[in-house]
PQR file with spaces between the fields and no chain letter, atoms N, CA, C, O and H, PARSE charges and radii, in Angstrom:
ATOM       1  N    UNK     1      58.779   66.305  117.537 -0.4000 1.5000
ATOM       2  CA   UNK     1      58.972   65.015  118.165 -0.0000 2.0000
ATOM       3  C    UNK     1      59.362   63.998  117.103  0.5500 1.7000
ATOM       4  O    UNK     1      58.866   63.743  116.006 -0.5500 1.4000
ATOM       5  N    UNK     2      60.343   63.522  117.725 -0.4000 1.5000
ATOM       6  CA   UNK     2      60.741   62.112  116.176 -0.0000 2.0000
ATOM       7  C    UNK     2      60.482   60.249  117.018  0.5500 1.7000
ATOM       8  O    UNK     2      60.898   59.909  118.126 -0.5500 1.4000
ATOM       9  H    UNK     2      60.746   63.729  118.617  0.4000 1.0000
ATOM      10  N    UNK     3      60.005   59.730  116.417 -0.4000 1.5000
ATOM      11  CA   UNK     3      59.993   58.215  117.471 -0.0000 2.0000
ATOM      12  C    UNK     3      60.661   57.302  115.621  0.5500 1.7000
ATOM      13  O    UNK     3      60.434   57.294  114.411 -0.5500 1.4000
ATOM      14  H    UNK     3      59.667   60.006  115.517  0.4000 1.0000
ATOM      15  N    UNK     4      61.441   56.769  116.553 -0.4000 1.5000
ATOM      16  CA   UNK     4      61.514   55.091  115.585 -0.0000 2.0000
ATOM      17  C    UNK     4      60.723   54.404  115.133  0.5500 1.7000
ATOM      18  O    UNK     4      59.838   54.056  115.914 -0.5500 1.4000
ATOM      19  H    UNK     4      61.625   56.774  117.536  0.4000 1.0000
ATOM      20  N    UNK     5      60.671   54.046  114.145 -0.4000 1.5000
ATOM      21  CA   UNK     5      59.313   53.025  113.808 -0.0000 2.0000
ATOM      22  C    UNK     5      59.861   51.824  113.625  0.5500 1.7000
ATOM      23  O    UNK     5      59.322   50.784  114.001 -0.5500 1.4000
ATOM      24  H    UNK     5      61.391   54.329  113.510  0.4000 1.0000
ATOM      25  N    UNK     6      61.612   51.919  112.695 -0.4000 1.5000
ATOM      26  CA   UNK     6      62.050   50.544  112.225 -0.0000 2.0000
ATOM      27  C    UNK     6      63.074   51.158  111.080  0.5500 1.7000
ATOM      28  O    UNK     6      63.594   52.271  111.003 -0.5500 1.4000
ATOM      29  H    UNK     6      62.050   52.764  112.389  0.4000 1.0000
ATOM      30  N    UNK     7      63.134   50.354  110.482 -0.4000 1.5000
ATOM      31  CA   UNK     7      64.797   50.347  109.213 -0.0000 2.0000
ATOM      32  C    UNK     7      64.054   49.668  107.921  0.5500 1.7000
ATOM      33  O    UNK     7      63.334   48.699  107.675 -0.5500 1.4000
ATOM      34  H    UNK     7      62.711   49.450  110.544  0.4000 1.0000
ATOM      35  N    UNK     8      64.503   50.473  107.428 -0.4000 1.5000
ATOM      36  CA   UNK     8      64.488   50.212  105.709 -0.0000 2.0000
ATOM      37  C    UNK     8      64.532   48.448  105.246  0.5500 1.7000
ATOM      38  O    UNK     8      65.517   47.923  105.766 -0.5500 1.4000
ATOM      39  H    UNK     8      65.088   51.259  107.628  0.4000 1.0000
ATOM      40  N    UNK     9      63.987   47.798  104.696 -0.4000 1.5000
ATOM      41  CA   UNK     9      64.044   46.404  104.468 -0.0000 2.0000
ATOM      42  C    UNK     9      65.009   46.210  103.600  0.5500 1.7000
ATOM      43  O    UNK     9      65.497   45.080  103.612 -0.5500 1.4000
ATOM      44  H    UNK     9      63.188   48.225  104.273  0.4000 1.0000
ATOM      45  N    UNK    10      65.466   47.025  102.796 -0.4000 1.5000
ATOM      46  CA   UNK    10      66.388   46.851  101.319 -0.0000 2.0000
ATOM      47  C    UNK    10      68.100   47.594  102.143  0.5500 1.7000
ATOM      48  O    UNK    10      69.198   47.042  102.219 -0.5500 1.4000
ATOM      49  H    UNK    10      65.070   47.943  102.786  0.4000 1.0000
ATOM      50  N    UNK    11      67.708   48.874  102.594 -0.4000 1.5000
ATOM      51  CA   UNK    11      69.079   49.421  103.083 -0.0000 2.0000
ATOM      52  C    UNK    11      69.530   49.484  104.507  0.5500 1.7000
ATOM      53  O    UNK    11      70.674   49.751  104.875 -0.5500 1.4000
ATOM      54  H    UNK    11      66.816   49.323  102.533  0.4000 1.0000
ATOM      55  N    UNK    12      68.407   49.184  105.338 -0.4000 1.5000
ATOM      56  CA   UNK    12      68.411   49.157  106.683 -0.0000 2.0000
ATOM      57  C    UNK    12      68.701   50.802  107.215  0.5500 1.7000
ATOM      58  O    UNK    12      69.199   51.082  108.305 -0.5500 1.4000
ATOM      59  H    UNK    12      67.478   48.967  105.039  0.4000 1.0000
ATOM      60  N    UNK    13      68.360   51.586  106.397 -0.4000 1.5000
ATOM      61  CA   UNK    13      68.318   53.210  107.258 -0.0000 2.0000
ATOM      62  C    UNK    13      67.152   53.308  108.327  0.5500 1.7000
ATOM      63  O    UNK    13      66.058   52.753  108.217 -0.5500 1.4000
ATOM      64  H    UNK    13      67.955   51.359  105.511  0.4000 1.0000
ATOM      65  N    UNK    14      67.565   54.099  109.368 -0.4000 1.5000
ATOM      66  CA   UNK    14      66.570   54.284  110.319 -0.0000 2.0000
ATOM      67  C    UNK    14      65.157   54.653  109.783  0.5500 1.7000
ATOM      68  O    UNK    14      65.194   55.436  108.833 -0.5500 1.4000
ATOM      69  H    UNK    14      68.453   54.550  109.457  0.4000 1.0000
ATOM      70  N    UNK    15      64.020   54.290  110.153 -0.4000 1.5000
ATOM      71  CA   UNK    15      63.318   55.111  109.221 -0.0000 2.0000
ATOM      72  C    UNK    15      62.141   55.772  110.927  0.5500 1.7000
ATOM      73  O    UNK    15      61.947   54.999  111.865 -0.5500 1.4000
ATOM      74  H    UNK    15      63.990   53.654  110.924  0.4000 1.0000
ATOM      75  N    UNK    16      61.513   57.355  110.919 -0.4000 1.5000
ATOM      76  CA   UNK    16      61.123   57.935  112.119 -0.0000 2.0000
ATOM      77  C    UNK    16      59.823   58.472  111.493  0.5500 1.7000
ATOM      78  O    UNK    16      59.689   58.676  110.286 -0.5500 1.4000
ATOM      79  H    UNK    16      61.671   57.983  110.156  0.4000 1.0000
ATOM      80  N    UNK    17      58.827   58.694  112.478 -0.4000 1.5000
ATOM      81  CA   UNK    17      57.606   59.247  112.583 -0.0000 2.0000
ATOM      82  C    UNK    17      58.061   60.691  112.859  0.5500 1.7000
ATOM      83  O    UNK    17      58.083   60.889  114.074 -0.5500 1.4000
ATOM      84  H    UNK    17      58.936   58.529  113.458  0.4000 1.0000
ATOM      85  N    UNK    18      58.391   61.652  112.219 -0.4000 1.5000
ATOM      86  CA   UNK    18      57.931   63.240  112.877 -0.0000 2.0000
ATOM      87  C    UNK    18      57.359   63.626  112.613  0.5500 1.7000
ATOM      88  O    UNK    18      56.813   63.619  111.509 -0.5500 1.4000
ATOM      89  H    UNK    18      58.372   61.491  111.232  0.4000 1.0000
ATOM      90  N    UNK    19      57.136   64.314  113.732 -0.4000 1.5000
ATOM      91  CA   UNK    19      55.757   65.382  114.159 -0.0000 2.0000
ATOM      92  C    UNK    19      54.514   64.335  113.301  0.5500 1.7000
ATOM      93  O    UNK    19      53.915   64.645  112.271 -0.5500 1.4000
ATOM      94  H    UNK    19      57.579   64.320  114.629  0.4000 1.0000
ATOM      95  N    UNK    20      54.398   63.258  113.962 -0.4000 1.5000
ATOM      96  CA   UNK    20      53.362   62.766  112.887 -0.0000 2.0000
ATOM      97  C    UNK    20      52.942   62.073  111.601  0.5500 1.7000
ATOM      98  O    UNK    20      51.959   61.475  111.163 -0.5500 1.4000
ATOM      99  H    UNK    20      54.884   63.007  114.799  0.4000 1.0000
ATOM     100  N    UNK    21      54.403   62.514  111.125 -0.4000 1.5000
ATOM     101  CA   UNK    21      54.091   62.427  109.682 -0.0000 2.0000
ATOM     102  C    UNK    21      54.983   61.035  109.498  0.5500 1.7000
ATOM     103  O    UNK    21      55.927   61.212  110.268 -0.5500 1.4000
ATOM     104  H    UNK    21      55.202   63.000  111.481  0.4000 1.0000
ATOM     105  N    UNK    22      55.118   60.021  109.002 -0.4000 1.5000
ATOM     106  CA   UNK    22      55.871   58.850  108.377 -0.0000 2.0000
ATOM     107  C    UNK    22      57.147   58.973  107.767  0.5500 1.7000
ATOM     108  O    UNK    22      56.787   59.081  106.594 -0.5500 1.4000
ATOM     109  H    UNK    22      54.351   59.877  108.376  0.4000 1.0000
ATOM     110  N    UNK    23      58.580   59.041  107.738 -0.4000 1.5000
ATOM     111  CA   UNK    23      59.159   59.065  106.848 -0.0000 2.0000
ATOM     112  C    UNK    23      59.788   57.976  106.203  0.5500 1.7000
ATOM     113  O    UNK    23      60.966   57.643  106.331 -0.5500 1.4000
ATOM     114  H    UNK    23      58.872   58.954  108.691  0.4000 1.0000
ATOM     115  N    UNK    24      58.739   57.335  105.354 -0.4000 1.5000
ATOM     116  CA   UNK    24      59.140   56.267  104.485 -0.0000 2.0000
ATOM     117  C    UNK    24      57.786   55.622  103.756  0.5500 1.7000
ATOM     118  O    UNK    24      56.709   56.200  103.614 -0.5500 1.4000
ATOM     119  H    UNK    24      57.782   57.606  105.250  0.4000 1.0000
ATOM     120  N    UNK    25      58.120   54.304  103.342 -0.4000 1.5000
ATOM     121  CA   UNK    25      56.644   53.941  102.597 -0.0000 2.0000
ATOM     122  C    UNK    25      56.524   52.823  103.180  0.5500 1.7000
ATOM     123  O    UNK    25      57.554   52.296  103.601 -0.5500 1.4000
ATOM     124  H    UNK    25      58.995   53.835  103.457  0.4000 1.0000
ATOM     125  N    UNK    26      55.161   52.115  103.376 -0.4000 1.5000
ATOM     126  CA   UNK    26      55.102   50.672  103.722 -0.0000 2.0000
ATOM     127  C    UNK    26      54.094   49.772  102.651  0.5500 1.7000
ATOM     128  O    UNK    26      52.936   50.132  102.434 -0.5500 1.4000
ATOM     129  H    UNK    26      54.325   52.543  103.034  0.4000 1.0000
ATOM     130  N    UNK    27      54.715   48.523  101.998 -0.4000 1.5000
ATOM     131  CA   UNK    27      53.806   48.479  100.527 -0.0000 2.0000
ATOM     132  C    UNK    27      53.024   47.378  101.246  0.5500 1.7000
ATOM     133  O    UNK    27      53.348   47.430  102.433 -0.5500 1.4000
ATOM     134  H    UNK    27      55.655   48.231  102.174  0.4000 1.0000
ATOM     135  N    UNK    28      52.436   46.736  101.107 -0.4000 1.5000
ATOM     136  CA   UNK    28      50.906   45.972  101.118 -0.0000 2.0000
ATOM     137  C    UNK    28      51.171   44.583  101.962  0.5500 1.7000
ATOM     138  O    UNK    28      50.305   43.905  102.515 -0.5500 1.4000
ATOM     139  H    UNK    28      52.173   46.694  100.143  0.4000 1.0000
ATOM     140  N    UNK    29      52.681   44.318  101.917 -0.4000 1.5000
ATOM     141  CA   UNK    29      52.861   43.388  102.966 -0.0000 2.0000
ATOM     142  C    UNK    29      53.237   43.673  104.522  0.5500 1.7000
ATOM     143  O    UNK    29      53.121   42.815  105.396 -0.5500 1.4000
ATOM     144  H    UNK    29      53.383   44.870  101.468  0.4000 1.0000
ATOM     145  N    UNK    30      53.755   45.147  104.772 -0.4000 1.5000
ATOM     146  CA   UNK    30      54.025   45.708  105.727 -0.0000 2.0000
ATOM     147  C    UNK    30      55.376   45.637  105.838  0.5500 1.7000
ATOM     148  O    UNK    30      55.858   45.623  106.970 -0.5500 1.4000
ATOM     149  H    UNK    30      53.849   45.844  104.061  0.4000 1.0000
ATOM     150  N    UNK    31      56.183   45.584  104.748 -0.4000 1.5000
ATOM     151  CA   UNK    31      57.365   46.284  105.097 -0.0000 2.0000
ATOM     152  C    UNK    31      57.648   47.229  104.632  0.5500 1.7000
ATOM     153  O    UNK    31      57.098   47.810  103.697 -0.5500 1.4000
ATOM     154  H    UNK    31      55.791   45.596  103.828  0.4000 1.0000
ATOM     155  N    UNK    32      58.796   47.593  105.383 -0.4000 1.5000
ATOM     156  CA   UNK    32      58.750   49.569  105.791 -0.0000 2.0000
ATOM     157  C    UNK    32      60.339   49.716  104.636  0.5500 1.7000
ATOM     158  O    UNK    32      61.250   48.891  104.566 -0.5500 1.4000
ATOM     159  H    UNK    32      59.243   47.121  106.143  0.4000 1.0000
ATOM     160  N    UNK    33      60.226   50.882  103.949 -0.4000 1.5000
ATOM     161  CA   UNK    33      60.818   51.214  103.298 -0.0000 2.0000
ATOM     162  C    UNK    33      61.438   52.990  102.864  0.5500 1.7000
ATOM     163  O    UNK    33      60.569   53.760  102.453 -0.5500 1.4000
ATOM     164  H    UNK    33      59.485   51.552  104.005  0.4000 1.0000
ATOM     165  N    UNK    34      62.713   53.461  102.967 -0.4000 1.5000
ATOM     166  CA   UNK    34      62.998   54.517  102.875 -0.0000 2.0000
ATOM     167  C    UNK    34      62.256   54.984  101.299  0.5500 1.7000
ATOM     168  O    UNK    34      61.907   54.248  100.376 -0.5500 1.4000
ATOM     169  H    UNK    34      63.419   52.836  103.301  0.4000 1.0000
ATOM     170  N    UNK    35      62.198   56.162  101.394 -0.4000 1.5000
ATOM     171  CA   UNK    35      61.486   56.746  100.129 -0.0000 2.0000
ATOM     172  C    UNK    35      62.440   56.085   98.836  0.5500 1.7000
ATOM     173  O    UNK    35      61.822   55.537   97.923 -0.5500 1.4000
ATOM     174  H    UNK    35      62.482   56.760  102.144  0.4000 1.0000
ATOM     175  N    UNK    36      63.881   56.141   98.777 -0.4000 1.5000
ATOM     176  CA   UNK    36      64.458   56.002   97.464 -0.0000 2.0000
ATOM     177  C    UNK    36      63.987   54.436   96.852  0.5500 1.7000
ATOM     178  O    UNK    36      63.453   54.075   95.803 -0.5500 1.4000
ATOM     179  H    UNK    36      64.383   56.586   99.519  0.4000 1.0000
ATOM     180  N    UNK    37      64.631   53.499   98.459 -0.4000 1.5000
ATOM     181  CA   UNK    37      64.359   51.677   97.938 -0.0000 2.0000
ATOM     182  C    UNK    37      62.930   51.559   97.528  0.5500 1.7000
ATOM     183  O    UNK    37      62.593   50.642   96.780 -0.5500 1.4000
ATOM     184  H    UNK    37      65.065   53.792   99.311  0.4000 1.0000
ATOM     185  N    UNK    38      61.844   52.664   98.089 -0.4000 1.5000
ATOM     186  CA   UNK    38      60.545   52.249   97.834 -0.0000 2.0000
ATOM     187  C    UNK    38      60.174   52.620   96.081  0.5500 1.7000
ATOM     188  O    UNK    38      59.450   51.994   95.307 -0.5500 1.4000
ATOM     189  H    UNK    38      62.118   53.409   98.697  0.4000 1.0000
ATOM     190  N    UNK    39      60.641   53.345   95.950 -0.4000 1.5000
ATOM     191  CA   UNK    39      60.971   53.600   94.011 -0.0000 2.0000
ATOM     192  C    UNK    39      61.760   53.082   93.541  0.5500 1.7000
ATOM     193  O    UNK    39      61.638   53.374   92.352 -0.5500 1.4000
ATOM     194  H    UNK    39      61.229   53.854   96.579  0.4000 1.0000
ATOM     195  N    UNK    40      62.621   52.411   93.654 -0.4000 1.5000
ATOM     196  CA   UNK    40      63.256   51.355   92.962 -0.0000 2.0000
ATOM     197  C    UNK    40      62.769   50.096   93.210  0.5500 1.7000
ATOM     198  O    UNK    40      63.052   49.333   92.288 -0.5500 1.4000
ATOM     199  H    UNK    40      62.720   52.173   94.620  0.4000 1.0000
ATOM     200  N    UNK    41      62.069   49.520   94.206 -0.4000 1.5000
ATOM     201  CA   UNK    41      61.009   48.619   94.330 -0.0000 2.0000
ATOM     202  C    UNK    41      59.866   48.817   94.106  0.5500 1.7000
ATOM     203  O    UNK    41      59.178   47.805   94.234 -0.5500 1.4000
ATOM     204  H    UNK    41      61.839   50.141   94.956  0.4000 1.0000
ATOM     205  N    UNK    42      59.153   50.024   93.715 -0.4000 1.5000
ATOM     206  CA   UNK    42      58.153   50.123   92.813 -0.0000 2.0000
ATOM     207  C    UNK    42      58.098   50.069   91.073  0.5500 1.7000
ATOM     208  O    UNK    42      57.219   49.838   90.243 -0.5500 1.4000
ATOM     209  H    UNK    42      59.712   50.846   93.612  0.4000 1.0000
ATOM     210  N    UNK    43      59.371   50.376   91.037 -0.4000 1.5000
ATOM     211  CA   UNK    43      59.835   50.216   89.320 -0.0000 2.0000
ATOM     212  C    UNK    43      59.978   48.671   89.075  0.5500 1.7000
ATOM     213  O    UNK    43      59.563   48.068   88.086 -0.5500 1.4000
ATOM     214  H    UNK    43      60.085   50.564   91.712  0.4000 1.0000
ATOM     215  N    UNK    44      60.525   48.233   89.967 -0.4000 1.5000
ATOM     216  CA   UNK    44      60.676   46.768   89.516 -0.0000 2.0000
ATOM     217  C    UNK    44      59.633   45.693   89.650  0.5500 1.7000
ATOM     218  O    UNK    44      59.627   44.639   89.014 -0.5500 1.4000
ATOM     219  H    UNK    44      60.862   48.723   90.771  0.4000 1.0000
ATOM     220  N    UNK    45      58.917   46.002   90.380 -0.4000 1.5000
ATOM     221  CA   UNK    45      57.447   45.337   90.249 -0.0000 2.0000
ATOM     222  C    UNK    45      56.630   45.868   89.087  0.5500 1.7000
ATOM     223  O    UNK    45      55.671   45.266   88.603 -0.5500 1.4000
ATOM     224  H    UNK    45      58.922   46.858   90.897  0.4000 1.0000
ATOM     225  N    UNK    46      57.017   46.868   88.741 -0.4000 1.5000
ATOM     226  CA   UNK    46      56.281   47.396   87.683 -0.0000 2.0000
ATOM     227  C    UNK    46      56.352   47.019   86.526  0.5500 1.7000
ATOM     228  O    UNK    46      55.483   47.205   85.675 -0.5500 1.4000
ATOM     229  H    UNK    46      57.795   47.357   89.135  0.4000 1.0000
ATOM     230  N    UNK    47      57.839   46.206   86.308 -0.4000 1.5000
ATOM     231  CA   UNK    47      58.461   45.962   85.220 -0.0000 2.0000
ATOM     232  C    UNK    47      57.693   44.596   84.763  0.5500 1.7000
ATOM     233  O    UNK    47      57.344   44.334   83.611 -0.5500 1.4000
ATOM     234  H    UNK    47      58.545   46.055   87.000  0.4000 1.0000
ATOM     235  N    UNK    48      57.504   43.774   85.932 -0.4000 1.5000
ATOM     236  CA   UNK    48      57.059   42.414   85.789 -0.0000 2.0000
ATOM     237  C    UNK    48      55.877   41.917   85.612  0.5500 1.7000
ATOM     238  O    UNK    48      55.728   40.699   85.514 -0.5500 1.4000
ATOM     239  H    UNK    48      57.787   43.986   86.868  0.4000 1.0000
């Protein structure tokens, strides 16, 4: 089963729940992020 959850904040890719599982990250403010933008927005907070 796949459902929508929402789109990437940085690239706007679809991002879907299957079977359960999340595919993407959501960081501490609640926006939703594909796995790649969420590591390149974790590097750059990191930097600072």
């Amino acid at each position: 089963m796949q459902e929508l959850i929402g789109q990437c904040d940085l690239c706007k890719r679809e991002l879907y729940c299957m079977d359960g599982f999340f595919q993407g990250e959501m960081d501490s403010t609640g926006k939703l992020f594909c796995y790649s933008c969420y590591i390149e927005e974790k590097k750059e907070s990191d930097e600072k």
